[in-house]
N, C-alpha and C positions, 0 to 999 in steps of 0.2 A: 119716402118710399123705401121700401125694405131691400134690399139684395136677395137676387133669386137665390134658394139654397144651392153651392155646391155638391153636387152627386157624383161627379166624375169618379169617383172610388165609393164601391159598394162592395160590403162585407163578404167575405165567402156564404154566410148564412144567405145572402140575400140571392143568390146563383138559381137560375132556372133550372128544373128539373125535367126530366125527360125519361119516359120508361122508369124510373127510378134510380136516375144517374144522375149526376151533376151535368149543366150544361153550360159551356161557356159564352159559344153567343150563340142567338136565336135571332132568324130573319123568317118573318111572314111576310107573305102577300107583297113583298118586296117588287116596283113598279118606276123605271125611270121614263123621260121623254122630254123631247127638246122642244118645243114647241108642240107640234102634231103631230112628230115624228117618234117614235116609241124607239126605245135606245133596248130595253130589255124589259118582262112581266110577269108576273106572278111566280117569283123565287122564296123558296122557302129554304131554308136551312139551318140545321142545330149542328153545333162544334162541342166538344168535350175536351176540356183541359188535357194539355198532351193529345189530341188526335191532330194526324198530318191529310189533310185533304187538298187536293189537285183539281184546279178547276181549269178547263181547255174548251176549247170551242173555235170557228174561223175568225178570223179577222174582221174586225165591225163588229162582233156580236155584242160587247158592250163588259168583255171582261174586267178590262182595264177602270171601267167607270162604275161597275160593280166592288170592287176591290174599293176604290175612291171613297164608294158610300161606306161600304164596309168602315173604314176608319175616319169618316165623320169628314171628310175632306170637300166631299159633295154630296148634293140637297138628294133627294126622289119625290117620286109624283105622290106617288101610294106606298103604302106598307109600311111597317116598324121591323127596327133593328134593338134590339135589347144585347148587352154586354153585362153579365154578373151581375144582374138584375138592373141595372142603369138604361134609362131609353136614350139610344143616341139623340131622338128627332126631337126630345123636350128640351136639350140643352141649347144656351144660345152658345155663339159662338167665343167667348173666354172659355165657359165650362169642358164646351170639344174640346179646346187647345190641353187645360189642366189634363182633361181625360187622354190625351195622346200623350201627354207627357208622362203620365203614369203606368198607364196601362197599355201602350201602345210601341210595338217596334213595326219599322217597313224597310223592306232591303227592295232596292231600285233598280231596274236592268241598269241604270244610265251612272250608279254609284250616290254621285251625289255627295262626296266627300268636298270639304272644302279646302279650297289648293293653296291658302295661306297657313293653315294651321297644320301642326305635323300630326302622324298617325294616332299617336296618344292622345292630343288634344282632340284630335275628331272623333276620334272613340267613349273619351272621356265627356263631350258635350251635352250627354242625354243628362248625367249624374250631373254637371255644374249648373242647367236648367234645373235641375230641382233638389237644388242648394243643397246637393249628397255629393263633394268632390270625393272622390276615393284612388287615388292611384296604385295602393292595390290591386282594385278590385281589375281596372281600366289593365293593368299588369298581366292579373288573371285571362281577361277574356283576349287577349293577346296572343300568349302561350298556347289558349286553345285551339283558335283557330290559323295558329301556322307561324306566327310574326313574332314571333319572340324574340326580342333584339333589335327589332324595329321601332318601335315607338318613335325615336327622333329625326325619320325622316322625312322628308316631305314627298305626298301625294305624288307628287311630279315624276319620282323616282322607284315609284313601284309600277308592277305590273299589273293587265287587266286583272289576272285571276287573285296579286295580290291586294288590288282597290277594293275587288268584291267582298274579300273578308275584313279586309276593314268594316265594310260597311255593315258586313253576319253582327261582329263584336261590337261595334257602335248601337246597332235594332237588339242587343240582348245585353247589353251590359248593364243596363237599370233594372232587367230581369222583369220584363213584361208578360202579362198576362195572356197575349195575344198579338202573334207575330203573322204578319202578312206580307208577301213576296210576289213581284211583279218583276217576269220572266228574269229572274236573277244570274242564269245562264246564258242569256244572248245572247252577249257580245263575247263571248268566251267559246275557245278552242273545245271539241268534246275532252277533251283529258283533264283539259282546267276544269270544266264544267261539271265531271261526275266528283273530283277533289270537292269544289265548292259545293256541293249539294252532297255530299258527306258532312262536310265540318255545317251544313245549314240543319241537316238533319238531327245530328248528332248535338247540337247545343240547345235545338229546341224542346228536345225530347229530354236532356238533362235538367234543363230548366222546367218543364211542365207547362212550357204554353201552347197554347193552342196553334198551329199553323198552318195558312192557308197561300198556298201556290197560284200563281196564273202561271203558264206555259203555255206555250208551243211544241215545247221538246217531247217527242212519247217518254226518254229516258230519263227527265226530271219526275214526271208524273207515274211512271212507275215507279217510284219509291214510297209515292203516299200512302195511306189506308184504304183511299175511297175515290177514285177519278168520279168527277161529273162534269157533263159536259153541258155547258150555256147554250141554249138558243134565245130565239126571240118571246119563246111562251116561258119560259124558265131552268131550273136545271134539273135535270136527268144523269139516273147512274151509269157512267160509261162501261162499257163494255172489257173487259182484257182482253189483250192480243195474248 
């Protein structure tokens, strides 16, 4: 029996188009539910390489498990997700894993850093999964985001708002196609919180991937391009204050 083909990396040529633009990811008719309980339905959305979109809504509405599907992490009821022409919901589960690992960065309110390995190596982890070590490079996204000089210390001995960027430079240092963030400012002081949503902003935008926010915060979400807000029928353009 043949091995399913690998897809998780699709060509630029193969990228959906939109209006006449490139488009990085496309969600139709996008549909979760837990049994008979409906989590979220009928989401639609197109992202464009470099665009920063802010997605907010209350509490339960399902942002968190929207994000999840987004990066192939969880199933849906209904609807297709496409990624640079790639359909998330055709891959089995190796294929997802390759496709995160190439094309995917996620920065986590909670970090998510691991507390035996120093800064470098946790930053450097995306590149040694797929057998690219570069300590350069790992060097580089360092200096960018704040920690230059830090590399050999361990997790233990930085601070919340410096674990966060760890974790910026860890989700962009393989330089992913598509970077999605779950309230990355939470647990952080507002001053740390608009620092790190500077330097999250600022290297997404440098790198050209597409970025997709869940918050809470009104002041994360005004930085985006596009606030939209999740309900239970799907998302809608939020309004500015």
């Amino acid at each position: 029996m043949n091995a399913a083909p690998d897809r998780s990396q699709a060509s630029p040529q193969c990228s959906a188009q939109h209006g006449g633009h490139p488009v990085s990811l496309v969600i139709e008719g996008l549909s979760k539910r837990y049994g008979d309980v409906p989590v979220f339905s009928n989401v639609d959305l197109r992202v464009a390489p470099g665009e920063f979109i802010a997605i907010v809504g209350e509490s339960g509405v399902g942002k968190s498990s929207l994000l999840n599907c987004m990066a192939a992490l969880d199933d849906w009821s209904e609807g297709r997700i496409t990624h640079r022409g790639v359909d998330l919901g055709a891959l089995n589960e190796v294929q997802r894993a390759h496709w995160r690992r190439a094309q995917l960065g996620f920065v986590f309110q909670a970090f998510h850093v691991l507390p035996h390995l120093d800064v470098a190596q946790n930053v450097g982890l995306p590149l040694l999964l797929l057998n690219r070590p570069d300590p350069a490079r790992v060097a580089q996204m360092l200096d960018a985001v704040g920690l230059h000089g830090l590399g050999g210390r361990l997790p233990a001995q930085l601070s919340g708002g410096q674990l966060q960027r760890v974790a910026i430079a860890r989700a962009l240092v393989h330089q992913p196609s598509l970077l999605l963030a779950d309230e990355p400012t939470g647990n952080l002081d507002p001053t740390t919180a608009a620092q790190v949503m500077a330097v999250l902003q600022q290297q997404a935008t440098g790198s050209g991937a597409a970025l997709i926010l869940v918050t809470h915060s009104e002041a994360a979400a005004s930085k985006a391009q596009r606030v939209l807000h999740l309900t239970a029928q799907g998302l809608q353009e939020a309004p500015r204050s």
